[in-house]
Z-matrix of the N, CA and C atoms (Angstrom, degrees):
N
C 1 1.440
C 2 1.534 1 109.53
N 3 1.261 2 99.46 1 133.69
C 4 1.582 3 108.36 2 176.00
C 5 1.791 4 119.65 3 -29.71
N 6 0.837 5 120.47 4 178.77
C 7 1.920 6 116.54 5 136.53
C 8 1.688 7 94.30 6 -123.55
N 9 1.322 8 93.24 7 179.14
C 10 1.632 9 100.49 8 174.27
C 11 1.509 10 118.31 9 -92.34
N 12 0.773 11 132.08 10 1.89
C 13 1.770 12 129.64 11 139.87
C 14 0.981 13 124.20 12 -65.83
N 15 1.459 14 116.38 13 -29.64
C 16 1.960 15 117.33 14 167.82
C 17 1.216 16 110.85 15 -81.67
N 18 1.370 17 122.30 16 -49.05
C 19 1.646 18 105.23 17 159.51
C 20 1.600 19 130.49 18 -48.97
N 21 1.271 20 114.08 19 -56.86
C 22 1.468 21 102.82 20 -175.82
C 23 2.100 22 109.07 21 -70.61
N 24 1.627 23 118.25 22 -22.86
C 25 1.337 24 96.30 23 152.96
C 26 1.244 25 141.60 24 -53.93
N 27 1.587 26 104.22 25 -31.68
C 28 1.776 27 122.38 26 166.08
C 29 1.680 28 118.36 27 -71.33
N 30 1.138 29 97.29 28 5.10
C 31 1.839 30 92.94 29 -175.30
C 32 1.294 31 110.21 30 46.11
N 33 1.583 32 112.39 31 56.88
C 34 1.985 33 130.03 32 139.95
C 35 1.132 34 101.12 33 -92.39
N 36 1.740 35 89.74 34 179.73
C 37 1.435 36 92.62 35 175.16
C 38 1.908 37 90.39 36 -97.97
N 39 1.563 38 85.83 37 158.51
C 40 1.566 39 103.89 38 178.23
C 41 1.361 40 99.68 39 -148.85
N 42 1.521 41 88.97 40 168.30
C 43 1.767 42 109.15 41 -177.38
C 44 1.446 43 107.48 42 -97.36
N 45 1.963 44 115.56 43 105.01
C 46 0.965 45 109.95 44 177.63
C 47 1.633 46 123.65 45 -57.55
N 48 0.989 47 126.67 46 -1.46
C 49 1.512 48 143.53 47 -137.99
C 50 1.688 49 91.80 48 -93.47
N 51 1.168 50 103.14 49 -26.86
C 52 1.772 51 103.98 50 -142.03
C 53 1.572 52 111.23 51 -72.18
N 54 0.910 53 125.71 52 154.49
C 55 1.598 54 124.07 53 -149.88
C 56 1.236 55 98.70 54 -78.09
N 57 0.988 56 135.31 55 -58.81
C 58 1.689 57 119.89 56 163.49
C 59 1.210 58 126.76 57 -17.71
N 60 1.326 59 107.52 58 -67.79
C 61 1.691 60 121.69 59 172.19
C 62 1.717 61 115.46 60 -40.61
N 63 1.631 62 95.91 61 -55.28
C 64 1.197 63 99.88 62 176.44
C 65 1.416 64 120.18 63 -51.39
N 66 1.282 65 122.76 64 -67.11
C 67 1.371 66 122.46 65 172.50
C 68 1.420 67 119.46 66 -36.48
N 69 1.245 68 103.38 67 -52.49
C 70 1.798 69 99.42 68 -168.59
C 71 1.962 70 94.47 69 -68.43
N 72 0.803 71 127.35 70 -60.16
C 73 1.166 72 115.98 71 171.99
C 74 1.561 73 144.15 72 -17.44
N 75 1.767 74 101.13 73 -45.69
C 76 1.309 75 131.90 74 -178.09
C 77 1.020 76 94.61 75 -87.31
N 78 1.872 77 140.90 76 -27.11
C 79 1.589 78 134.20 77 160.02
C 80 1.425 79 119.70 78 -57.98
N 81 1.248 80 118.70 79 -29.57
C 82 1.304 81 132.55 80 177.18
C 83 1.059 82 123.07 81 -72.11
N 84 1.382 83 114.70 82 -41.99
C 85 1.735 84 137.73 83 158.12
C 86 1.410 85 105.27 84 -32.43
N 87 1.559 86 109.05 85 -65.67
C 88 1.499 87 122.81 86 -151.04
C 89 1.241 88 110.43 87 -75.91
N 90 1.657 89 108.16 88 -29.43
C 91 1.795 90 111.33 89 159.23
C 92 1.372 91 119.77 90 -49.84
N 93 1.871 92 99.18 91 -69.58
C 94 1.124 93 116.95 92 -166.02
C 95 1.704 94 101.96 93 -28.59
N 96 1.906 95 104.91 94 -61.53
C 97 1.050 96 102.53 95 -164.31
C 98 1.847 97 126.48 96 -62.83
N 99 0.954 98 108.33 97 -16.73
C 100 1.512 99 120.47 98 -175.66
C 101 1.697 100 95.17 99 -84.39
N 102 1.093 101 135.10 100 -58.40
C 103 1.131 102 132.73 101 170.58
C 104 1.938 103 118.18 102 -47.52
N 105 1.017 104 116.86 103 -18.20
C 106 1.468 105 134.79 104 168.27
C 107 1.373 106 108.88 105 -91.52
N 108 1.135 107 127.35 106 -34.38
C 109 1.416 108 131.71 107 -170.30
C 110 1.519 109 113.92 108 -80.62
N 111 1.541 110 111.64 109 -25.46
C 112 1.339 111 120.33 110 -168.34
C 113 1.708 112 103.97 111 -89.05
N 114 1.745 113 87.34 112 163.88
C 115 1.432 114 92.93 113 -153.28
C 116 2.052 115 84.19 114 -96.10
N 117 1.378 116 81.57 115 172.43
C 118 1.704 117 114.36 116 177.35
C 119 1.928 118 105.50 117 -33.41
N 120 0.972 119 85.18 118 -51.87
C 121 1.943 120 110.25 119 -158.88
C 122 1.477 121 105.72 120 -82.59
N 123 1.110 122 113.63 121 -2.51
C 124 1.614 123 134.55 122 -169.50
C 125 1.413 124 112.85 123 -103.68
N 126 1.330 125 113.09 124 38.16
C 127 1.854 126 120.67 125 -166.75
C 128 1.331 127 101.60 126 -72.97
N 129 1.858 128 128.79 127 -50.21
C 130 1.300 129 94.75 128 -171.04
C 131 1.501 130 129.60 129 -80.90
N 132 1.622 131 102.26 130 -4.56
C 133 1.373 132 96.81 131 168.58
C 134 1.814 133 121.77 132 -102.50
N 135 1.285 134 92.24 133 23.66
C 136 1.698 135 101.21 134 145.92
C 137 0.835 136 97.84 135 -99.35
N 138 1.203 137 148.88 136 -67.79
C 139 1.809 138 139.61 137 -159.02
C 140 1.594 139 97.30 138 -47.67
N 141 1.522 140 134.59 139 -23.30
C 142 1.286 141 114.87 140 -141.42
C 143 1.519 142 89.52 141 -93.50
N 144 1.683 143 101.22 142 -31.34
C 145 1.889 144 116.14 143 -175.30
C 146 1.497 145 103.35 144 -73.16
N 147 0.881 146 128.14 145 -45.52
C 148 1.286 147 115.01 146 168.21
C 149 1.523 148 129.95 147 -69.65
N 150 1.475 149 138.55 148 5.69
C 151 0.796 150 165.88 149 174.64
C 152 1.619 151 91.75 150 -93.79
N 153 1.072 152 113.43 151 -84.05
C 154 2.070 153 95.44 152 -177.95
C 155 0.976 154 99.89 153 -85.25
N 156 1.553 155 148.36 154 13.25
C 157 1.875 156 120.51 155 154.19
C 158 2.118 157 100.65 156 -69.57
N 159 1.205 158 105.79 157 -59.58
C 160 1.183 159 118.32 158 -150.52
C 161 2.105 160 110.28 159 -75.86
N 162 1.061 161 118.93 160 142.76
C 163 1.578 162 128.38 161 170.19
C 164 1.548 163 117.36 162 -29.83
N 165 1.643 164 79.53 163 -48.16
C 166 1.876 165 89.59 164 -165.08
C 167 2.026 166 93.33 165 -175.95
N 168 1.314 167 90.02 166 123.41
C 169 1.570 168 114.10 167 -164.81
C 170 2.161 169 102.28 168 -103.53
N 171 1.005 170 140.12 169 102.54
C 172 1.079 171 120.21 170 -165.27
C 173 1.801 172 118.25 171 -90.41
N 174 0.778 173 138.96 172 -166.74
C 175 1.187 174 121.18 173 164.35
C 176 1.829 175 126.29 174 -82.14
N 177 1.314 176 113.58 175 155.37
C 178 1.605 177 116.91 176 -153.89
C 179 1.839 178 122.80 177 45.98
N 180 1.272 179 116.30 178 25.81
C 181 1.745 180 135.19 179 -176.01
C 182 1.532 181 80.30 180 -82.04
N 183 1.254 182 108.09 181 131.77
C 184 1.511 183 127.04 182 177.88
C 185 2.104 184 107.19 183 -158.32
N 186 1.596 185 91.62 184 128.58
C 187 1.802 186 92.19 185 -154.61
C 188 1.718 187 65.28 186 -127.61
N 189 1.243 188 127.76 187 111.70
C 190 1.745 189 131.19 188 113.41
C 191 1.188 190 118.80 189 -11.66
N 192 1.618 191 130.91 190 128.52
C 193 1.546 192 132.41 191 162.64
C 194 1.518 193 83.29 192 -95.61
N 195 1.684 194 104.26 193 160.63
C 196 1.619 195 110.52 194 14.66
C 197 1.827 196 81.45 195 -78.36
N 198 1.505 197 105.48 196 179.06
C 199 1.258 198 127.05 197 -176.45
C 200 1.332 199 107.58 198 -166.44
N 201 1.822 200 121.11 199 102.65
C 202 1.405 201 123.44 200 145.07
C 203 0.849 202 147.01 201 -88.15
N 204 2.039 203 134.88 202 147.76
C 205 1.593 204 125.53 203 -171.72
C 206 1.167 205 93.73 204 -163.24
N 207 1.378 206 113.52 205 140.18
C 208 1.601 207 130.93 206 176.67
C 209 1.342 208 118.60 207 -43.00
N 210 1.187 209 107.06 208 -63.63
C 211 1.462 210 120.24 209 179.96
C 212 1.851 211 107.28 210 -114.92
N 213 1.227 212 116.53 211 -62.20
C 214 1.493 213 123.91 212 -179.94
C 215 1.788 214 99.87 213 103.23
N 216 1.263 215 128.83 214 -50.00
C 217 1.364 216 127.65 215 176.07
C 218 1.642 217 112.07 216 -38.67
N 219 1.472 218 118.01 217 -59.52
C 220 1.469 219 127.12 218 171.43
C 221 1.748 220 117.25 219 -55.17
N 222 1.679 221 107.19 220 27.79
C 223 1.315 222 88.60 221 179.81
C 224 1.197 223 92.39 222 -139.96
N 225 1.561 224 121.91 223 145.79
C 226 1.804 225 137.64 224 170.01
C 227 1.149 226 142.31 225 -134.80
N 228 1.152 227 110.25 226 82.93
C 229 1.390 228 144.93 227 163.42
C 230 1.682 229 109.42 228 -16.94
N 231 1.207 230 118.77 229 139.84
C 232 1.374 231 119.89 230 166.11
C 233 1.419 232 91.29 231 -106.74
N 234 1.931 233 102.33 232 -158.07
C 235 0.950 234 115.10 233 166.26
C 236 1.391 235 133.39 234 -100.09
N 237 1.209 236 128.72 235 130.86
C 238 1.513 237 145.61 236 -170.56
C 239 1.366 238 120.46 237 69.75
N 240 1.770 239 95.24 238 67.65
C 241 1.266 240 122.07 239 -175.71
C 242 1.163 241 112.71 240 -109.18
N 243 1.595 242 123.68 241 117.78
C 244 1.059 243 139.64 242 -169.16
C 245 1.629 244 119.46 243 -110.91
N 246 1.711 245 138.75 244 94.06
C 247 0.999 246 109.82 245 162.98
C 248 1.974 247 109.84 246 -104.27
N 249 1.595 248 92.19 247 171.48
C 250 1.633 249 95.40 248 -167.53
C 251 1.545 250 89.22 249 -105.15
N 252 1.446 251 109.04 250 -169.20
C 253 1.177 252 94.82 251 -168.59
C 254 1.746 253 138.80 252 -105.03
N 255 1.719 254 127.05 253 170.01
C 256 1.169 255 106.61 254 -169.03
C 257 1.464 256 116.47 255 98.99
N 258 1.381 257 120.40 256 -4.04
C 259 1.639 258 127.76 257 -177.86
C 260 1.536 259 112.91 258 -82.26
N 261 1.468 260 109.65 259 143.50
C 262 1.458 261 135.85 260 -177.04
C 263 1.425 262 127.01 261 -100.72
N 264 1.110 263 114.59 262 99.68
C 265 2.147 264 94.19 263 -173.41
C 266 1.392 265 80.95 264 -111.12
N 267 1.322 266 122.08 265 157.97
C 268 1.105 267 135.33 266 -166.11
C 269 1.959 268 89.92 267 -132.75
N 270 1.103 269 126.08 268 60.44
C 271 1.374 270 117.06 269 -156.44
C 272 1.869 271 117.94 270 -92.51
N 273 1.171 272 105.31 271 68.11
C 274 1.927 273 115.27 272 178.56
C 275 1.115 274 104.80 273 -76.00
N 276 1.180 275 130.62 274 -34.61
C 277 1.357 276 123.67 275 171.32
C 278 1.962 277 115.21 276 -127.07
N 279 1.328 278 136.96 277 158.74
C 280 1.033 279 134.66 278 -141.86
C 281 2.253 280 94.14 279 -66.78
N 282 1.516 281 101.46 280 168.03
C 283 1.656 282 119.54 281 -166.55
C 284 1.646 283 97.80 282 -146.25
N 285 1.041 284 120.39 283 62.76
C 286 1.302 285 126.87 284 164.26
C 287 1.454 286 133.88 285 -68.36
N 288 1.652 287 128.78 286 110.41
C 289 1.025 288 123.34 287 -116.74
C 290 1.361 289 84.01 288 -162.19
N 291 2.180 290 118.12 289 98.38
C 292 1.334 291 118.74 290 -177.42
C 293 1.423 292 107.93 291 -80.51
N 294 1.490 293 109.56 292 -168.43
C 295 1.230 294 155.67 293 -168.71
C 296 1.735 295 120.95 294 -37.31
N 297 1.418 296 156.61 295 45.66
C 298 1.075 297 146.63 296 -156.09
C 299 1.733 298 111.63 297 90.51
N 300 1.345 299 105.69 298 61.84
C 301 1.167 300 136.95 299 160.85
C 302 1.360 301 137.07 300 -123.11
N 303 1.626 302 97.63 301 144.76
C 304 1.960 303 98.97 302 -156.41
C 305 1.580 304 100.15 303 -131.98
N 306 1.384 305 105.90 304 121.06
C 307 1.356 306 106.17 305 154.89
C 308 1.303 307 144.90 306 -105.32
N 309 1.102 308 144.01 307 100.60
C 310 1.447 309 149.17 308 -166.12
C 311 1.574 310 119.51 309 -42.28
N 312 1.470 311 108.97 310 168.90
C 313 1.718 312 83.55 311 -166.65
C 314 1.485 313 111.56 312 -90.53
N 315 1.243 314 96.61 313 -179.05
C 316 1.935 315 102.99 314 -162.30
C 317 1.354 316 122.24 315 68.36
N 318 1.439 317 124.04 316 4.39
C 319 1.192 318 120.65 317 176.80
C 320 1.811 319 118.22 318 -55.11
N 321 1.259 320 119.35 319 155.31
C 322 1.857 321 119.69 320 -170.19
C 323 1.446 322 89.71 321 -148.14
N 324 1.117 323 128.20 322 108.85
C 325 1.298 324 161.06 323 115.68
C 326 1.907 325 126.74 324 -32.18
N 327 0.850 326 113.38 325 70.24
C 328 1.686 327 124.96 326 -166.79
C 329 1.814 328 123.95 327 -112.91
N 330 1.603 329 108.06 328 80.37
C 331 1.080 330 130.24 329 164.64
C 332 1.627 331 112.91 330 -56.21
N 333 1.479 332 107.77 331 -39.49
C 334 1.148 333 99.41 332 -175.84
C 335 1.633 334 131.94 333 -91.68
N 336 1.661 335 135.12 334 163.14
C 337 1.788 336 121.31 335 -152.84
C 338 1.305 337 79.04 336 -174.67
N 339 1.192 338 109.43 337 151.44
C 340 1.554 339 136.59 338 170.17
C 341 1.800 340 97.81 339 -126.09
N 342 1.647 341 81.11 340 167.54
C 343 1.926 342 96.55 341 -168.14
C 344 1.789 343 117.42 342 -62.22
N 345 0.783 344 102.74 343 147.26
C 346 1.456 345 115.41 344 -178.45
C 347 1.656 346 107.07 345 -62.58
N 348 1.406 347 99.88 346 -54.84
C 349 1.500 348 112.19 347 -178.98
C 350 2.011 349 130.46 348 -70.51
N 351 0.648 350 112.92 349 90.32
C 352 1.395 351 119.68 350 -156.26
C 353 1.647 352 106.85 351 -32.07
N 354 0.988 353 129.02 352 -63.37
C 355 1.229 354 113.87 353 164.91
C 356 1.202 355 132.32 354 -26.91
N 357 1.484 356 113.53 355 -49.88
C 358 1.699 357 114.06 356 174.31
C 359 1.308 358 111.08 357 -61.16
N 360 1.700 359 108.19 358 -37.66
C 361 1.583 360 108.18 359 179.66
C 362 1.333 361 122.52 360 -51.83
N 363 1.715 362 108.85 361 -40.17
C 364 1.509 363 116.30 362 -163.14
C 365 1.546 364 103.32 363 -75.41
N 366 1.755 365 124.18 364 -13.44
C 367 0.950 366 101.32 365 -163.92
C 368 1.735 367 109.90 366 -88.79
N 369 1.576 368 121.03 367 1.34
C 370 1.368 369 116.65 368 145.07
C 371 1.743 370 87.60 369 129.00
N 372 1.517 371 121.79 370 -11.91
C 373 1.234 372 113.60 371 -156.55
C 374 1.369 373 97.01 372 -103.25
N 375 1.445 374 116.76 373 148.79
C 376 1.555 375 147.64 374 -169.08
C 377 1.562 376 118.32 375 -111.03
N 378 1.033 377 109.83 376 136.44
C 379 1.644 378 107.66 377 179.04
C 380 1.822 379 91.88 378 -126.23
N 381 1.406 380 112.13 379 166.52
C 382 1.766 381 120.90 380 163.30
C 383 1.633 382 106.86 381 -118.35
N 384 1.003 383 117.15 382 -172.60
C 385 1.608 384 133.38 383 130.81
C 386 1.026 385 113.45 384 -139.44
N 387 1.346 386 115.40 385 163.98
C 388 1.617 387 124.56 386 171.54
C 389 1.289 388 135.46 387 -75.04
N 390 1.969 389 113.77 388 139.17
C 391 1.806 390 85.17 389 161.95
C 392 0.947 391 120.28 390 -121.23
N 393 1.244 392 144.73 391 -154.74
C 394 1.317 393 157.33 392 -157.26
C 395 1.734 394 119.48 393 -173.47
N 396 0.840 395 126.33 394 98.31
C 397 1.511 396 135.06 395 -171.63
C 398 2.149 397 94.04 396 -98.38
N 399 1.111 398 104.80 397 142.01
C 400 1.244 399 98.97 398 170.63
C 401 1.362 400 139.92 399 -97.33
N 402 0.917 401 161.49 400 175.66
C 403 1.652 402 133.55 401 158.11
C 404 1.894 403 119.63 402 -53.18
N 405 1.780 404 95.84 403 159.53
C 406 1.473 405 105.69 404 -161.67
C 407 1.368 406 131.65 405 13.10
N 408 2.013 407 87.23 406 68.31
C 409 1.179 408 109.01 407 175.01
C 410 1.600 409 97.50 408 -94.68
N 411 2.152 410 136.85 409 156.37
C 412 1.047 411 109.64 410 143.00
C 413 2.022 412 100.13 411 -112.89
N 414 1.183 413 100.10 412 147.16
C 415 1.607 414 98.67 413 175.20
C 416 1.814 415 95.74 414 -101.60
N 417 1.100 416 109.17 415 132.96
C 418 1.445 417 119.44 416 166.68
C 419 1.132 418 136.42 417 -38.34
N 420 0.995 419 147.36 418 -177.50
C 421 2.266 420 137.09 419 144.43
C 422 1.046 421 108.27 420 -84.54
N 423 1.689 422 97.26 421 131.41
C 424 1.637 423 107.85 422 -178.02
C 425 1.352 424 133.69 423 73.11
N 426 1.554 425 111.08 424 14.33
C 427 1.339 426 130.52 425 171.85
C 428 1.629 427 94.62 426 -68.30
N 429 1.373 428 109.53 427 169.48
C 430 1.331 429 139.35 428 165.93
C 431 1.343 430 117.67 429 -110.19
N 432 1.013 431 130.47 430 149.48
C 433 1.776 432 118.01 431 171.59
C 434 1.858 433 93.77 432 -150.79
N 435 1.599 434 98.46 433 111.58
C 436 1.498 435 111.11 434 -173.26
C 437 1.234 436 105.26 435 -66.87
N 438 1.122 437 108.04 436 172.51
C 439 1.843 438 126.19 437 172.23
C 440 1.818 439 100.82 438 -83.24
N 441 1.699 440 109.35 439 124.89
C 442 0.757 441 138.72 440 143.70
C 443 1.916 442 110.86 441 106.76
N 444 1.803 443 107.42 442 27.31
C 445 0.866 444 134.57 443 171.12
C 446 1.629 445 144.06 444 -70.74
N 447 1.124 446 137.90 445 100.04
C 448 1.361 447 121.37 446 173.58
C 449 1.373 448 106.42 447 -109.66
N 450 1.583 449 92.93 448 157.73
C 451 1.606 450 115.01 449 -162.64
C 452 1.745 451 94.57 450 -133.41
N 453 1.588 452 92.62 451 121.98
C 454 1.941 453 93.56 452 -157.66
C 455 2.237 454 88.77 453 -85.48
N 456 1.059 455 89.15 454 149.43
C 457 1.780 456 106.56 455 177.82
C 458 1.790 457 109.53 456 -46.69
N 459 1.391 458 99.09 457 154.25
C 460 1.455 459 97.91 458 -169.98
C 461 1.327 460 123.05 459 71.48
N 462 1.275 461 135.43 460 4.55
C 463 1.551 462 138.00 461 177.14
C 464 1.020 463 93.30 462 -103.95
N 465 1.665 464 98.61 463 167.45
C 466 1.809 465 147.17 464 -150.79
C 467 1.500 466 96.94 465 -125.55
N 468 1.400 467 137.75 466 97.09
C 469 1.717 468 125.24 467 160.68
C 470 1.555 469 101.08 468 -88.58
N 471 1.617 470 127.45 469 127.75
C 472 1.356 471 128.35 470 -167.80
C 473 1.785 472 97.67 471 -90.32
N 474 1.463 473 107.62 472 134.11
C 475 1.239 474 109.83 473 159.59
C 476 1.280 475 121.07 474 4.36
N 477 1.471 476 118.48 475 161.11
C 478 1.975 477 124.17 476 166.81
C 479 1.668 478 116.16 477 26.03
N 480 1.880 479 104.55 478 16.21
C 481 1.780 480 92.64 479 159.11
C 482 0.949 481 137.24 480 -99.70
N 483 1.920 482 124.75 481 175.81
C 484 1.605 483 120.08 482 -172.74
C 485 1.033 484 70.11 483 -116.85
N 486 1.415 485 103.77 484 151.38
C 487 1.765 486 143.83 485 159.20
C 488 1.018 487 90.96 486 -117.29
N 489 1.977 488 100.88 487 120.29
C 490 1.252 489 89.94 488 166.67
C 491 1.627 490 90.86 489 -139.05
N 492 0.980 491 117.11 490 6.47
C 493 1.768 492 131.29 491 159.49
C 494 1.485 493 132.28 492 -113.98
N 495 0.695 494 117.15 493 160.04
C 496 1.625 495 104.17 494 177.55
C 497 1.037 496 134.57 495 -99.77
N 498 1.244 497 117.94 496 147.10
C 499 1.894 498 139.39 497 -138.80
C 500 1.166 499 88.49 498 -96.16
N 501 1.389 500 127.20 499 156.08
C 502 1.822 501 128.18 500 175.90
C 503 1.262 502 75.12 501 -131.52
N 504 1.599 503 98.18 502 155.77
C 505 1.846 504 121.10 503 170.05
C 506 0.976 505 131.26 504 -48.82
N 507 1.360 506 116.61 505 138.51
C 508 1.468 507 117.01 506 170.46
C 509 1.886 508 114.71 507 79.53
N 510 1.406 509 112.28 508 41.23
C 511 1.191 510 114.07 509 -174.96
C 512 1.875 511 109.76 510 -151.19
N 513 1.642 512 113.07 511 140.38
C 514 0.977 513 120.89 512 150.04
C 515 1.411 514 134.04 513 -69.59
N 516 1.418 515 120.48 514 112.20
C 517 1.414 516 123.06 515 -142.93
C 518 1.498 517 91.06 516 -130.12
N 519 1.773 518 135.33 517 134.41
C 520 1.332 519 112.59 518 147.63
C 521 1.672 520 95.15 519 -167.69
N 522 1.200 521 91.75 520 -164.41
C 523 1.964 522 103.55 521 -167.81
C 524 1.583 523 120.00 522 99.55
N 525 1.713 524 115.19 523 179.76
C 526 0.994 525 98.48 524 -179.94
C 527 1.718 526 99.05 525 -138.80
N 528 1.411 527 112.99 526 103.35
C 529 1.491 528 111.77 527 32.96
C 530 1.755 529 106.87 528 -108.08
N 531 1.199 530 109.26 529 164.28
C 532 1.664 531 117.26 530 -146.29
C 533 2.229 532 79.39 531 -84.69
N 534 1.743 533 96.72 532 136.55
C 535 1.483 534 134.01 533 -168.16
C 536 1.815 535 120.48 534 -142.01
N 537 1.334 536 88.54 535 116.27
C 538 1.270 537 82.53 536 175.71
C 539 1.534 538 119.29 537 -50.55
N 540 1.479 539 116.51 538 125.97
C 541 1.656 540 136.82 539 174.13
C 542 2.029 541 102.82 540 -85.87
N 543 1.380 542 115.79 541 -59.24
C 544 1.759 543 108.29 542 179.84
C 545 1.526 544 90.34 543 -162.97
N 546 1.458 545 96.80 544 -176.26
C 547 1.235 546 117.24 545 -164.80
C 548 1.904 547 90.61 546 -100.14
N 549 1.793 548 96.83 547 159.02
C 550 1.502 549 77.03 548 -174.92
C 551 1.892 550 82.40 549 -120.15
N 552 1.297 551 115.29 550 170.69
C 553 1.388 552 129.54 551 179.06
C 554 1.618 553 126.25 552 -86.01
């Protein structure tokens, strides 16, 4: 039988509730918050919090506070990852995230979705999907990035859009809901 961390990594529904969850969660909290709390001048011990908040930290990965994430373990950083500040990963299921990519501030990152059908909803249980951003991607400020999205390498997400489909490479994409506009060169 499952536990409920293997389900909600599998994108089932699971019981966010479950004491596991809870805990690791409330670890994430206690980063998040120490990593928010620290001052400007305090780089290597942000590098050090983000190093045990995050899955996999790559080299030159640099996240601006404030900065929130469910867990932080379900998320992977390449290298020369830049977010600005004020960003959300909502990470229940894995947020895979290549090579020389920048996100603008206010960006929300959302793996996680509850049931469509109200009944399933009421009964308290949560499912995610995953995303996947590709390398030298930049996502805008104040974009959205839905649950269960990939965004192919070399694309443009424009300011204030929802993704709520997925972006193929090499394209200026935005709106809501966020549409490819042209191809970029």
């Amino acid at each position: 039988m499952k536990t409920e961390k293997e389900k909600m990594l599998a994108g089932e529904l699971y019981n966010a509730q479950d004491r596991q969850l809870v805990l690791e969660r409330r670890q994430a909290r206690d980063l998040t918050k120490a990593l928010n709390d620290s001052r400007d001048e305090e780089q290597d011990k942000r590098l050090g919090i983000l190093h045990q908040l995050l899955g996999q930290t790559g080299t030159n990965a640099w996240i601006e506070p404030p900065f929130y994430c469910d867990y932080g373990s379900n998320i992977s950083l390449g290298d020369n990852v830049y977010f600005n500040f004020n960003c959300i990963i909502l990470d229940v299921c894995p947020v895979e995230i290549g090579d020389n990519v920048m996100f603008g501030p206010n960006v929300q990152i959302y793996t996680a979705t509850h049931p469509v059908n109200h009944l399933e909803r009421n009964s308290g249980l949560e499912f995610g999907k995953p995303i996947r951003i590709g390398s030298d991607v930049w996502v805008g400020g104040s974009a959205v990035i839905c649950p269960g999205v990939t965004i192919g390498a070399r694309s443009v997400i424009g300011a204030g859009s929802v993704v709520t489909k997925d972006i193929p490479e090499g394209v200026f994409a935005a709106g809501n809901p966020c549409k490819v506009i042209r191809e970029l060169e």
